[in-house]
LOGU-520184 format. One record per residue: residue number from 1; x, y, z of N, C-alpha, C in turn; residue in one letter. Coordinates in steps of 0.05 Angstrom, whole numbers. Layout:
@k: NUM n_u: X n_v: Y n_w: Z ca_u: X ca_v: Y ca_w: Z c_u: X c_v: Y c_w: Z r: a
...
// end
This chain:
@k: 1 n_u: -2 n_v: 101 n_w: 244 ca_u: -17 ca_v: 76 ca_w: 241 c_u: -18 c_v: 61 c_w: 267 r: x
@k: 2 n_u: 2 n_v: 57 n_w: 272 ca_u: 13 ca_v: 49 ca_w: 302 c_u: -8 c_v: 56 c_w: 326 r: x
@k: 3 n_u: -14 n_v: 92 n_w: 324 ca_u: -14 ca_v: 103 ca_w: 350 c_u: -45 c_v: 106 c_w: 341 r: x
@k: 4 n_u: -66 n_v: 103 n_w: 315 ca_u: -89 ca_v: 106 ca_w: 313 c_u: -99 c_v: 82 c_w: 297 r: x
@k: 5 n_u: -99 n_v: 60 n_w: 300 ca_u: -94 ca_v: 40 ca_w: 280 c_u: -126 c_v: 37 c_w: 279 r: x
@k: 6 n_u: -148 n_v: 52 n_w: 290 ca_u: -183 ca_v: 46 ca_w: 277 c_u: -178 c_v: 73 c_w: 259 r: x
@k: 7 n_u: -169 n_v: 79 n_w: 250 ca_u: -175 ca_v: 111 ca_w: 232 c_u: -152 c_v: 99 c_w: 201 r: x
@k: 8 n_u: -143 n_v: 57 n_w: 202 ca_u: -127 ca_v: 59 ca_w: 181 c_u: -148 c_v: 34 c_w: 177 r: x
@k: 9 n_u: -158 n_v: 42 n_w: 133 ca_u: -173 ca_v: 18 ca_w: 129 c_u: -155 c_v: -2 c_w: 116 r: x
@k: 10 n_u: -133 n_v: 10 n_w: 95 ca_u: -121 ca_v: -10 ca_w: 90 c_u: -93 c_v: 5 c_w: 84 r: x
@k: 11 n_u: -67 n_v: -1 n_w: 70 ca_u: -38 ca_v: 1 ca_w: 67 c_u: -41 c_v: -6 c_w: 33 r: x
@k: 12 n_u: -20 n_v: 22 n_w: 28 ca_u: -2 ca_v: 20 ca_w: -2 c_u: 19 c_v: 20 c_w: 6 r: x
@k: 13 n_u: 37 n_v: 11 n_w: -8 ca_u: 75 ca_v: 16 ca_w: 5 c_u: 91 c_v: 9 c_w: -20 r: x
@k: 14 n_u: 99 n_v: 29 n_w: -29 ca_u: 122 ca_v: 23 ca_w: -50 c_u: 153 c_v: 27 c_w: -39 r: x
@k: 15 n_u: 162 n_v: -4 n_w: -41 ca_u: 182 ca_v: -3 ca_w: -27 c_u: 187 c_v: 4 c_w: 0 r: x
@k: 16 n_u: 169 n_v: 6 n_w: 13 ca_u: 173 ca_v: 17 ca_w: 40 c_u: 175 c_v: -17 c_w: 56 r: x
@k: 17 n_u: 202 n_v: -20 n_w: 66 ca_u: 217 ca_v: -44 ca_w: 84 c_u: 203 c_v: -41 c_w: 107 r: x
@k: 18 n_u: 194 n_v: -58 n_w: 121 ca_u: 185 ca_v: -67 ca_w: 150 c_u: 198 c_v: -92 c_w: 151 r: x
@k: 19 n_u: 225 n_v: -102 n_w: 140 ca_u: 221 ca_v: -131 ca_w: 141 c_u: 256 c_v: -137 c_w: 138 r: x
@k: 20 n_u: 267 n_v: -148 n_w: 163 ca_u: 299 ca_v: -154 ca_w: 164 c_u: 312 c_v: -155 c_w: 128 r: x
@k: 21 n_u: 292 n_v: -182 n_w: 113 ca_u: 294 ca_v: -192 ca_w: 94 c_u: 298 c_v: -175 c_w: 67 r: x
@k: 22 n_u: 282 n_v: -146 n_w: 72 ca_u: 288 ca_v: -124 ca_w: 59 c_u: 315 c_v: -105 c_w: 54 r: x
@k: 23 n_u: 327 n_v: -115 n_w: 68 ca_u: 358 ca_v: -105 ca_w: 73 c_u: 380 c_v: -128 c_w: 78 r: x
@k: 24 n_u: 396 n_v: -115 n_w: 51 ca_u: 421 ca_v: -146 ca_w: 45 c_u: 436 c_v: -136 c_w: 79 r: x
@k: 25 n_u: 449 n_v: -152 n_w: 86 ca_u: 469 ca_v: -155 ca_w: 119 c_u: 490 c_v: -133 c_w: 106 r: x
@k: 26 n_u: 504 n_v: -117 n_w: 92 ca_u: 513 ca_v: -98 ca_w: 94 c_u: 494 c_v: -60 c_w: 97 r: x
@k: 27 n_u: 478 n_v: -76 n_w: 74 ca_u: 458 ca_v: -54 ca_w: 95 c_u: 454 c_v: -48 c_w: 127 r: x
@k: 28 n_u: 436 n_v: -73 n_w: 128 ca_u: 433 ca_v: -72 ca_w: 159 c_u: 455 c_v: -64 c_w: 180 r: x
@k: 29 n_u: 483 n_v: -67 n_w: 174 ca_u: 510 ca_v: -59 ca_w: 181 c_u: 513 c_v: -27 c_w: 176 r: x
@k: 30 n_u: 505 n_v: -24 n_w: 150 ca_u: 511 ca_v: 5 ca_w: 155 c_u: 485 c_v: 22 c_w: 170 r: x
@k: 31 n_u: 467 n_v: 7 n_w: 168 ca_u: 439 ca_v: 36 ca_w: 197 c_u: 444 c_v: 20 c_w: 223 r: x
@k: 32 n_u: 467 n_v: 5 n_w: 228 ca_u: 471 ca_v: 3 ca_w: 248 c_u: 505 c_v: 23 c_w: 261 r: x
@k: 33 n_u: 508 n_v: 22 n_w: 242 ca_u: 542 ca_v: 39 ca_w: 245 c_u: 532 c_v: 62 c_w: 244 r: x
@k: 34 n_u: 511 n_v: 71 n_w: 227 ca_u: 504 ca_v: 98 ca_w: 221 c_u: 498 c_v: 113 c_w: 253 r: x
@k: 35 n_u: 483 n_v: 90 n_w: 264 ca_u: 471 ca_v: 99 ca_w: 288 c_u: 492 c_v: 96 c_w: 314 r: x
@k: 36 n_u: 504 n_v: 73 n_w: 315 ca_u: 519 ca_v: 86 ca_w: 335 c_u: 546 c_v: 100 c_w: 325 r: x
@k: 37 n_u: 554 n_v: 94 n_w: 305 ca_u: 582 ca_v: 114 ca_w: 311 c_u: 578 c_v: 141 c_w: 302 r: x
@k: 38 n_u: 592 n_v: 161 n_w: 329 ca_u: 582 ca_v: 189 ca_w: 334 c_u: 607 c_v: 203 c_w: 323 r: x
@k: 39 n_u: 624 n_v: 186 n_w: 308 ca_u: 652 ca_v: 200 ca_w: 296 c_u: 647 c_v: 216 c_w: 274 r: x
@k: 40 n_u: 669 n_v: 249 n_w: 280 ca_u: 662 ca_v: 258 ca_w: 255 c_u: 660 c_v: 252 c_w: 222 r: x
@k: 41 n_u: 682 n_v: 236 n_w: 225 ca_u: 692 ca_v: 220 ca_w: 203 c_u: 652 c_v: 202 c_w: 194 r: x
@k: 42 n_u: 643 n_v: 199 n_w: 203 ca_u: 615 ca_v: 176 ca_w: 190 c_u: 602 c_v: 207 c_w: 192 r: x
@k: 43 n_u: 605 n_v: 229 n_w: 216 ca_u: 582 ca_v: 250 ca_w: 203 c_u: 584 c_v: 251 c_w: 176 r: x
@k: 44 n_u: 608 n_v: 266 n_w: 167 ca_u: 619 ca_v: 273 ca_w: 147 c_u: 618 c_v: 255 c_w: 122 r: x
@k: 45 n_u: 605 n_v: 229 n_w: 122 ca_u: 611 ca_v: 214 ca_w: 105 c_u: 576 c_v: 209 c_w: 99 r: x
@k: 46 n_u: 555 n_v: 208 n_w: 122 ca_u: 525 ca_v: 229 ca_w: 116 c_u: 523 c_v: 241 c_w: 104 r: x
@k: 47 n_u: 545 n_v: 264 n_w: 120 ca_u: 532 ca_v: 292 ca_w: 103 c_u: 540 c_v: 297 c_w: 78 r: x
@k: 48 n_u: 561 n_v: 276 n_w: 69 ca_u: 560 ca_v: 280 ca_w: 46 c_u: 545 c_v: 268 c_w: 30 r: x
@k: 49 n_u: 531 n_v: 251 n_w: 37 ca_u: 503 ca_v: 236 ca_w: 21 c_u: 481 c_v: 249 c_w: 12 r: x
@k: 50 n_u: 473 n_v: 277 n_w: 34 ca_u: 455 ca_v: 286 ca_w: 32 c_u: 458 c_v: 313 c_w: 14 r: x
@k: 51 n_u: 491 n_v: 319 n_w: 0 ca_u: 486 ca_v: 336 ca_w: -18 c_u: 482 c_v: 325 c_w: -50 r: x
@k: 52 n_u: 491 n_v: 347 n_w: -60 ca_u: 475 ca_v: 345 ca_w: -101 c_u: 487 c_v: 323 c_w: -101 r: x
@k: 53 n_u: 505 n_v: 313 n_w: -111 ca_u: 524 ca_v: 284 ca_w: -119 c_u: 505 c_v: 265 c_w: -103 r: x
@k: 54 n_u: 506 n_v: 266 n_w: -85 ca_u: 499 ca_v: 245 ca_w: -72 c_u: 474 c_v: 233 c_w: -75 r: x
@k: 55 n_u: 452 n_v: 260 n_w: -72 ca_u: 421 ca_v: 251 ca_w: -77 c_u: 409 c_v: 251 c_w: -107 r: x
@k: 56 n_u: 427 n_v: 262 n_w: -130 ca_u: 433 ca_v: 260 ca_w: -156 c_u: 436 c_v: 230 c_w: -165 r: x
@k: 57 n_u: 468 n_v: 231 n_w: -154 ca_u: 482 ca_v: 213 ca_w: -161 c_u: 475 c_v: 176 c_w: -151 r: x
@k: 58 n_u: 478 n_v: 179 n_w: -129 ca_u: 474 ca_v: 153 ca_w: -111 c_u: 438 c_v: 148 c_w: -106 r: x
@k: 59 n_u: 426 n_v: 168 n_w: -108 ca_u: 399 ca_v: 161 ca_w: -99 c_u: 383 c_v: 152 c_w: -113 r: x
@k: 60 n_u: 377 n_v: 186 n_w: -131 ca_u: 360 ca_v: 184 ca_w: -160 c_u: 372 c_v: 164 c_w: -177 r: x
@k: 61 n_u: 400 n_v: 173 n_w: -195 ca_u: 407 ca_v: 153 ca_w: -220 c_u: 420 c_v: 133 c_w: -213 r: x
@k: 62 n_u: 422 n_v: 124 n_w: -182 ca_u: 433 ca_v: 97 ca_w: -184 c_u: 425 c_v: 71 c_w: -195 r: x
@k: 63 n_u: 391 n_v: 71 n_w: -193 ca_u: 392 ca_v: 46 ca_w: -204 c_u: 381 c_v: 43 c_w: -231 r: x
@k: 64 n_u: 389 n_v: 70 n_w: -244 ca_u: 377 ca_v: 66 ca_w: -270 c_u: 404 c_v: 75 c_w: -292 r: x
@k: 65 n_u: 428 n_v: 59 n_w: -286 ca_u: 446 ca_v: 63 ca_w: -307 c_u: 447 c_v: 57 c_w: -325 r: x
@k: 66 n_u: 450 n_v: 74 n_w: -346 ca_u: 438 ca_v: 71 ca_w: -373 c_u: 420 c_v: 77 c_w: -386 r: x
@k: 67 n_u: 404 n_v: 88 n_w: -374 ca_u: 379 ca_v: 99 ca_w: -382 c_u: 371 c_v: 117 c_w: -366 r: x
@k: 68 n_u: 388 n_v: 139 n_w: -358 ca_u: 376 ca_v: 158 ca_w: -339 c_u: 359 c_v: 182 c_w: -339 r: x
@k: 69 n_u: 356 n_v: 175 n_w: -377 ca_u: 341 ca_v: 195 ca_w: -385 c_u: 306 c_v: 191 c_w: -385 r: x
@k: 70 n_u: 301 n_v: 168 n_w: -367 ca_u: 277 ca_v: 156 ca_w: -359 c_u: 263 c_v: 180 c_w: -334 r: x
@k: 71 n_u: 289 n_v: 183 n_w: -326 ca_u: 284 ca_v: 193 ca_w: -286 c_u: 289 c_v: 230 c_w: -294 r: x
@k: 72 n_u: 255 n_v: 238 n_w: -282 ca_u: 263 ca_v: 274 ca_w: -288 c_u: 275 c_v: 288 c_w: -272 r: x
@k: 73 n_u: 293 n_v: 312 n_w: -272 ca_u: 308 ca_v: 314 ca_w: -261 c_u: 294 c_v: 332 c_w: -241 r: x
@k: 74 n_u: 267 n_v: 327 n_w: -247 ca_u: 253 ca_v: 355 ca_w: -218 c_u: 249 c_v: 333 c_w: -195 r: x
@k: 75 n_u: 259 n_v: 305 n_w: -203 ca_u: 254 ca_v: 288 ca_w: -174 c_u: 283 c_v: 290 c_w: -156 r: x
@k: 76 n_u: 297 n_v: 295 n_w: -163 ca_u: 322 ca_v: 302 ca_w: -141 c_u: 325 c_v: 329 c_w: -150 r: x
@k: 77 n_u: 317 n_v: 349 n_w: -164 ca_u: 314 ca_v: 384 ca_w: -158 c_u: 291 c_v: 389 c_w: -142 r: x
@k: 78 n_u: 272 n_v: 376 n_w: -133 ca_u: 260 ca_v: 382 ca_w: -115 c_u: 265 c_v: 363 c_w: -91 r: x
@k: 79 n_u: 283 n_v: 352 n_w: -86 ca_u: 293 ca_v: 333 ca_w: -53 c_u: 313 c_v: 353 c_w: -52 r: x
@k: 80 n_u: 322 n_v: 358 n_w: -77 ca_u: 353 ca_v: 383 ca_w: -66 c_u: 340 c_v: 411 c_w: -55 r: x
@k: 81 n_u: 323 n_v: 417 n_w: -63 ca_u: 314 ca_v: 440 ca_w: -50 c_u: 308 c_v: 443 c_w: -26 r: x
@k: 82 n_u: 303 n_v: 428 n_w: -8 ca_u: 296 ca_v: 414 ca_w: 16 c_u: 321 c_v: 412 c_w: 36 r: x
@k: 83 n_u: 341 n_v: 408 n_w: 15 ca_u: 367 ca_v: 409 ca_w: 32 c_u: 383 c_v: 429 c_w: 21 r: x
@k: 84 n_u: 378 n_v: 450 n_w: 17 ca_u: 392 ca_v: 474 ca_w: 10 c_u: 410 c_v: 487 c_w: 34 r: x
@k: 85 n_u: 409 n_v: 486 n_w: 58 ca_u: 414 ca_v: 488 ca_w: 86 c_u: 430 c_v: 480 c_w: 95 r: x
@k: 86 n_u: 444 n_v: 481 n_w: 102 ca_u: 467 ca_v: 466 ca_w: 128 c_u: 447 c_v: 457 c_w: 150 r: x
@k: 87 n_u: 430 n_v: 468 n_w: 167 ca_u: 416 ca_v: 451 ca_w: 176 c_u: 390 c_v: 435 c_w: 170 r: x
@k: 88 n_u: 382 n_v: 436 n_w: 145 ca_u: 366 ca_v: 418 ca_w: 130 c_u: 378 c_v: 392 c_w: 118 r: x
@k: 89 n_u: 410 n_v: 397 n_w: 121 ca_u: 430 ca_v: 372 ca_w: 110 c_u: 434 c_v: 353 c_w: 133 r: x
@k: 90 n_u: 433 n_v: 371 n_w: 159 ca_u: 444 ca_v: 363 ca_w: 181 c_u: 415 c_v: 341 c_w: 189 r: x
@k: 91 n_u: 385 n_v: 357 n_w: 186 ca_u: 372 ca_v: 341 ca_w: 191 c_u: 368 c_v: 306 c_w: 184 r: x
@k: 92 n_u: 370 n_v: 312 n_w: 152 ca_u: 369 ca_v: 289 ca_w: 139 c_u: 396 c_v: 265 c_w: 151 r: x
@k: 93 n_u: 419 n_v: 274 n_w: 171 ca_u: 433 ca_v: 269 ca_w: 175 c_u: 422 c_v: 248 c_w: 203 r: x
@k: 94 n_u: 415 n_v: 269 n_w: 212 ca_u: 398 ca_v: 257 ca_w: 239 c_u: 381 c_v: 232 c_w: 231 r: x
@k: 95 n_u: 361 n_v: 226 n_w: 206 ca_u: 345 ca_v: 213 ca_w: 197 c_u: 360 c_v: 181 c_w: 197 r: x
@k: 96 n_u: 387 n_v: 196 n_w: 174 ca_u: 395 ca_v: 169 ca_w: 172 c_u: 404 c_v: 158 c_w: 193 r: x
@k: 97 n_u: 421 n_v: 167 n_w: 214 ca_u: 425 ca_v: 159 ca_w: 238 c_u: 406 c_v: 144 c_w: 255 r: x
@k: 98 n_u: 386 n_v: 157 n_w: 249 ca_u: 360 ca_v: 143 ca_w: 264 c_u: 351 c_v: 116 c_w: 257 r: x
@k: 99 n_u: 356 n_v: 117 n_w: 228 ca_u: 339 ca_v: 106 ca_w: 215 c_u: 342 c_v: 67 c_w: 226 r: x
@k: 100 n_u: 362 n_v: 65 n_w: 235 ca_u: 363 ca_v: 30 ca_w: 255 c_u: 345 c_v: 27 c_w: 281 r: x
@k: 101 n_u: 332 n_v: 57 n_w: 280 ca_u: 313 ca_v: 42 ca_w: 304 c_u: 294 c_v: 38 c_w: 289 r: x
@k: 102 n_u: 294 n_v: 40 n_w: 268 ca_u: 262 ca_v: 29 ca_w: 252 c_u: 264 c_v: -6 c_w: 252 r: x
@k: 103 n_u: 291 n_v: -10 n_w: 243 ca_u: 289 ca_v: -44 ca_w: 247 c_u: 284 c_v: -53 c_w: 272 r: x
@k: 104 n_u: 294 n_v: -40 n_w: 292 ca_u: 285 ca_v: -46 ca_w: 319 c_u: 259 c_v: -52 c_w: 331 r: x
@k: 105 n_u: 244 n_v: -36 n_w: 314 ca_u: 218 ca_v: -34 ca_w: 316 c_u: 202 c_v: -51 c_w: 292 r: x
@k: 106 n_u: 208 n_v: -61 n_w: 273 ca_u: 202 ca_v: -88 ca_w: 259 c_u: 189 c_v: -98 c_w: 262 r: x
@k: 107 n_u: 182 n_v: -112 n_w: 292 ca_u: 184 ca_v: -141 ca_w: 297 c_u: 147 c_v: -124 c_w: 312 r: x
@k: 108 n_u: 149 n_v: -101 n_w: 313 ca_u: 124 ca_v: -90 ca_w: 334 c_u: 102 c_v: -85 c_w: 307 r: x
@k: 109 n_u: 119 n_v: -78 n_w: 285 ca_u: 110 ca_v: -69 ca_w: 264 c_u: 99 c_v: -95 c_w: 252 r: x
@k: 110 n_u: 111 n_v: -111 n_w: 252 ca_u: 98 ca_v: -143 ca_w: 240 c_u: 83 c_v: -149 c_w: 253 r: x
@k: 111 n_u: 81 n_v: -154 n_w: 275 ca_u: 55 ca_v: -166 ca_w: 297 c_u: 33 c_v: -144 c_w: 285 r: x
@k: 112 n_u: 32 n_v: -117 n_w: 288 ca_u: 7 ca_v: -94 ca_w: 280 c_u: -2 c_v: -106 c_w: 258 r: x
@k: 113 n_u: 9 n_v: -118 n_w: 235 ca_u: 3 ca_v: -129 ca_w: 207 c_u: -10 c_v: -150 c_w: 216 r: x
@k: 114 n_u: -5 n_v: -172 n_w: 230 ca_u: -8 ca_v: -195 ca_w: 231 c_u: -36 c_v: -204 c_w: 249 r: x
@k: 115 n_u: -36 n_v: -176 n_w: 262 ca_u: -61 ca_v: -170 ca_w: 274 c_u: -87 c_v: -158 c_w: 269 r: x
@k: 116 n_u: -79 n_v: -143 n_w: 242 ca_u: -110 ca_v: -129 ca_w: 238 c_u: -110 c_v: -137 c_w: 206 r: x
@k: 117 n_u: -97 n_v: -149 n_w: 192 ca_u: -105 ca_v: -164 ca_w: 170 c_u: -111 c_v: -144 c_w: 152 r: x
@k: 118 n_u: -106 n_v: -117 n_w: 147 ca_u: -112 ca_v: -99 ca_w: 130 c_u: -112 c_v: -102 c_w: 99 r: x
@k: 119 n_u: -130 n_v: -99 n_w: 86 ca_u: -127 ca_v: -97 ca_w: 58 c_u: -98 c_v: -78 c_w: 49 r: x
@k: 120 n_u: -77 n_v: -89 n_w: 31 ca_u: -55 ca_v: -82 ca_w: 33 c_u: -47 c_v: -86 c_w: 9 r: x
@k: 121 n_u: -41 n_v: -59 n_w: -11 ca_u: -17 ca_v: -66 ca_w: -41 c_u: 11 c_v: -52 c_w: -38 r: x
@k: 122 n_u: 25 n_v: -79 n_w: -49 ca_u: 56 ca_v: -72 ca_w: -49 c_u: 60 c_v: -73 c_w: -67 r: x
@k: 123 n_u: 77 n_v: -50 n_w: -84 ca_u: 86 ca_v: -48 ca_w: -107 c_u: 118 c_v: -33 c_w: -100 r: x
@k: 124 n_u: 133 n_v: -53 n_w: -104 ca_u: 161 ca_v: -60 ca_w: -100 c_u: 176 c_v: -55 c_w: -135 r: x
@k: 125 n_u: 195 n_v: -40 n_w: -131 ca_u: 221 ca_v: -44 ca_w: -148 c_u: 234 c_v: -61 c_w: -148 r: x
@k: 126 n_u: 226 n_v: -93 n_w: -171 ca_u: 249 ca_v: -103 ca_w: -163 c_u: 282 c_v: -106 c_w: -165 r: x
@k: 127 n_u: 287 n_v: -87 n_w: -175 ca_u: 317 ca_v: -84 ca_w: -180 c_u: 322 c_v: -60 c_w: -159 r: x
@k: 128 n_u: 305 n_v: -57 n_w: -136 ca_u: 319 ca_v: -41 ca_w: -113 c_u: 339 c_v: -53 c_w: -97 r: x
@k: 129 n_u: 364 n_v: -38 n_w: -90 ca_u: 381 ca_v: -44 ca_w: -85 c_u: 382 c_v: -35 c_w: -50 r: x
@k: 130 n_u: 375 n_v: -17 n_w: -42 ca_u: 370 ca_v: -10 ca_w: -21 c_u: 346 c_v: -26 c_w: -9 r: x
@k: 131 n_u: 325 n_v: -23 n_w: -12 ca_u: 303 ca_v: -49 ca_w: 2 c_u: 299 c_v: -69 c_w: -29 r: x
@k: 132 n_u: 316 n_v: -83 n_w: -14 ca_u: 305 ca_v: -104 ca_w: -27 c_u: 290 c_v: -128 c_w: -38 r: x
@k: 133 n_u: 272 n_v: -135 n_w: -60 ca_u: 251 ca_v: -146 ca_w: -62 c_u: 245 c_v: -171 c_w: -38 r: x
@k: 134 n_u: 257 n_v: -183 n_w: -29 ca_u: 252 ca_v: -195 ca_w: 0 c_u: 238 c_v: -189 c_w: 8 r: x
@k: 135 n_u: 240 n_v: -164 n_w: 19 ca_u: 226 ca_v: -146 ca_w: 39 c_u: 192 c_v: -150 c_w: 32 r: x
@k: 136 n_u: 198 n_v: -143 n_w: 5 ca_u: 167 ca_v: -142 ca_w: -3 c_u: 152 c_v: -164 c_w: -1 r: x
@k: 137 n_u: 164 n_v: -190 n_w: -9 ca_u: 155 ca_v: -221 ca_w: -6 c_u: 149 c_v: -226 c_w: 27 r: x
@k: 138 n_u: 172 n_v: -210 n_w: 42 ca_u: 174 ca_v: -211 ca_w: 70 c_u: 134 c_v: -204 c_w: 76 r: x
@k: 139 n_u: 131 n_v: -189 n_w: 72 ca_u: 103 ca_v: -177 ca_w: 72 c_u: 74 c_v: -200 c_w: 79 r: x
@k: 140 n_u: 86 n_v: -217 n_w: 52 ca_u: 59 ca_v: -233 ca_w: 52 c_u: 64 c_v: -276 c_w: 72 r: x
@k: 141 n_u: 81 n_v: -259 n_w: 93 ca_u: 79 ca_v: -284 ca_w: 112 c_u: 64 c_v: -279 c_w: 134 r: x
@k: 142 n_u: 63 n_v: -246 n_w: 140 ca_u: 38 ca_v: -234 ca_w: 160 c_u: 16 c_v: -227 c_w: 150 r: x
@k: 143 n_u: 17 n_v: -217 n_w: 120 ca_u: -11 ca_v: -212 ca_w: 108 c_u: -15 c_v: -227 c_w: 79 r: x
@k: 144 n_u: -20 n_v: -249 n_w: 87 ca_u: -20 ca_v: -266 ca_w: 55 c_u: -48 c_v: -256 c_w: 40 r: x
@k: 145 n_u: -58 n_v: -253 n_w: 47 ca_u: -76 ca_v: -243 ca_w: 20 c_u: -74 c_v: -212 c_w: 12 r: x
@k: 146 n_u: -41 n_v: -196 n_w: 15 ca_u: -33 ca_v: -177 ca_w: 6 c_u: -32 c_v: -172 c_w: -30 r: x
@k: 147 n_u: -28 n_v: -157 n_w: -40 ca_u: -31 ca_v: -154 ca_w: -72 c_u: -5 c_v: -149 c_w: -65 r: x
@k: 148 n_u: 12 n_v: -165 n_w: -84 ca_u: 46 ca_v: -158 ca_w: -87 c_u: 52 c_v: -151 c_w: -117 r: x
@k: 149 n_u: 61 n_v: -132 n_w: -123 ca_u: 77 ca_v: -128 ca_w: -151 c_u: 103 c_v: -122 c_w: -157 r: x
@k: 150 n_u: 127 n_v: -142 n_w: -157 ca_u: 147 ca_v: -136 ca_w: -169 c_u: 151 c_v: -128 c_w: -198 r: x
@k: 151 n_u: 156 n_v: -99 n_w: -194 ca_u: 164 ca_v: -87 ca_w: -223 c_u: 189 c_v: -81 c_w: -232 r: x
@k: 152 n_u: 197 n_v: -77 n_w: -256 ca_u: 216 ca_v: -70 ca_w: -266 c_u: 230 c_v: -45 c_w: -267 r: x
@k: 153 n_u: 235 n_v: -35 n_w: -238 ca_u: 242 ca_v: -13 ca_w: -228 c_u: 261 c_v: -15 c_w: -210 r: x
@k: 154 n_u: 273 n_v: 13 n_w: -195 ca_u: 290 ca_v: 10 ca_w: -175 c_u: 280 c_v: 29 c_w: -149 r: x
@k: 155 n_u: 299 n_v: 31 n_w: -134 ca_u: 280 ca_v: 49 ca_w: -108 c_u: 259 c_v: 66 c_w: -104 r: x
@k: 156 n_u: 269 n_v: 82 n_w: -129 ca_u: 250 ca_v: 107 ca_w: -140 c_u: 230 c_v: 91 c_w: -161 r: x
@k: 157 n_u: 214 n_v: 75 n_w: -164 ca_u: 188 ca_v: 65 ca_w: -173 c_u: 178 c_v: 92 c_w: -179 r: x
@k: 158 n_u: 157 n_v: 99 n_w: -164 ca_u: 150 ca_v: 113 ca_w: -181 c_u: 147 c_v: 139 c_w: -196 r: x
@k: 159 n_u: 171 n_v: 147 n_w: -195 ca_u: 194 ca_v: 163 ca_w: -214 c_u: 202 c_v: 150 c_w: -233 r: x
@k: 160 n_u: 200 n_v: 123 n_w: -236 ca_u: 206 ca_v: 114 ca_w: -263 c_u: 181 c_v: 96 c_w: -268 r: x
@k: 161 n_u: 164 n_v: 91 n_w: -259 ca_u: 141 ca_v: 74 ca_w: -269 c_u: 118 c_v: 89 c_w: -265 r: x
@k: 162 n_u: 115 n_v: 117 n_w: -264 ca_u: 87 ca_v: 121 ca_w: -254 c_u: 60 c_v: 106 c_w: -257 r: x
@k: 163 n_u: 60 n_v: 110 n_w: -293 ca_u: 32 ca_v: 109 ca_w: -295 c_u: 29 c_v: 74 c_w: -285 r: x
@k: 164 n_u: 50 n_v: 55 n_w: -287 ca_u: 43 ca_v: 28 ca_w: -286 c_u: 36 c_v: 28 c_w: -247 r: x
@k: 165 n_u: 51 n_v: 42 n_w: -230 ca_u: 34 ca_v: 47 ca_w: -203 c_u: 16 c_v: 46 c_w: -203 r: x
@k: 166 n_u: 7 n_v: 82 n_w: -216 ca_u: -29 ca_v: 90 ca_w: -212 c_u: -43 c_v: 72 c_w: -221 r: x
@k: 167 n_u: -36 n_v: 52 n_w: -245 ca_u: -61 ca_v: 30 ca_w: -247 c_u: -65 c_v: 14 c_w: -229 r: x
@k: 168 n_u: -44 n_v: 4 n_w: -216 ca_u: -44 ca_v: -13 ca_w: -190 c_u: -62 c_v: -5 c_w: -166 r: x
@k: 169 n_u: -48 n_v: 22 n_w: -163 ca_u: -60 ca_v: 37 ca_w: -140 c_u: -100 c_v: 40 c_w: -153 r: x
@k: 170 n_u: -112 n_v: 53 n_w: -172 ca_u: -127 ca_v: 55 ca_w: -179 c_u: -153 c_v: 28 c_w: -179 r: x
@k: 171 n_u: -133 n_v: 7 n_w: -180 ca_u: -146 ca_v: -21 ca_w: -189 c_u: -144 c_v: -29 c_w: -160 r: x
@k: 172 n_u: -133 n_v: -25 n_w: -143 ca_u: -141 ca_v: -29 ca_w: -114 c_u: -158 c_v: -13 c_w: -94 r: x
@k: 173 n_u: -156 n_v: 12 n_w: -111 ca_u: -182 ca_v: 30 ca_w: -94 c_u: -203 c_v: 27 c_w: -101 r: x
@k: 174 n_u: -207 n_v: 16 n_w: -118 ca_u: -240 ca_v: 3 ca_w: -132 c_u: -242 c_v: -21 c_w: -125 r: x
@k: 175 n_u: -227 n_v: -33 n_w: -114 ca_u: -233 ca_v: -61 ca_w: -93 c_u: -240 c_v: -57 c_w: -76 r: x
@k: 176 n_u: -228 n_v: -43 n_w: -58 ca_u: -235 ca_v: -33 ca_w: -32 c_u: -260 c_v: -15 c_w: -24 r: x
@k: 177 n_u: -273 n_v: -3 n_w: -52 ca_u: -299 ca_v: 13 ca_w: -52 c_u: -322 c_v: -9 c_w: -60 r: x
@k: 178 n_u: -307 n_v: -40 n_w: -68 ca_u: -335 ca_v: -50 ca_w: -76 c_u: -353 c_v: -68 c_w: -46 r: x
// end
């Protein structure tokens, strides 16, 4: 988007954070620890994120306790398949490590918004615990005439809300075609 921004007409983002406000201050603490500390002890505490338990456990059914029989289980049997590997685990490892230069880059990311005014729907989980609904509110101080939807979901939206997405998504692509 960044590197071709005439070839983008407008932005969907579910849950996708561009925005400090998106992440409680222990988050932001941990993709910042993630990234610099190079101790085995934090590899090891990655790599264990990125196996079954973890992307099961902590990813998929975290924020739907109690009802996990909502969330199918081909949405973390197919992220586990992906990391079947020692170095497919290792990659995702690298990711998260990485993943604090994305805040870093925020602030370049907000000005791009703030600059081309793009037709834009957000449809946010609001009971995500990892980006949190902030983030998404964060959104409409650079693009206020954004479409915002806090729903009754958690990270994985739409794994647990599909069809209420596609109407969103659907009801915004027929805006944009009229």
């Amino acid at each position: 988007m960044m590197q071709q921004p005439d070839r983008v007409t407008a932005l969907i983002t579910q849950n996708g954070n561009a925005y400090l406000e998106g992440l409680t201050p222990p988050r932001q603490a941990f993709f910042k620890k993630a990234h610099e500390d190079t101790s085995p002890e934090m590899f090891k505490k990655l790599y264990d994120f990125t196996g079954e338990q973890g992307i099961k456990d902590k990813q998929y059914l975290r924020d739907v306790k109690g009802k996990e029989e909502i969330m199918s289980p081909d949405s973390w049997t197919h992220a586990l398949h992906f990391l079947e590997t020692e170095q497919q685990r290792i990659i995702q490892v690298q990711l998260l490590q990485d993943y604090y230069n994305n805040l870093l880059a925020y602030p370049k990311w907000q000005a791009f918004l703030r600059e081309k005014q793009l037709p834009t729907l957000l449809v946010w989980g609001k009971n995500d615990p990892a980006f949190i609904s902030a983030g998404a509110e964060a959104y409409l101080k650079d693009l206020p005439n954004a479409e915002l939807h806090l729903i009754d979901a958690g990270h994985f939206a739409m794994e647990e809300k599909p069809v209420e997405i596609a109407k969103y998504i659907m009801h915004f692509m027929k805006q944009l075609n009229k």
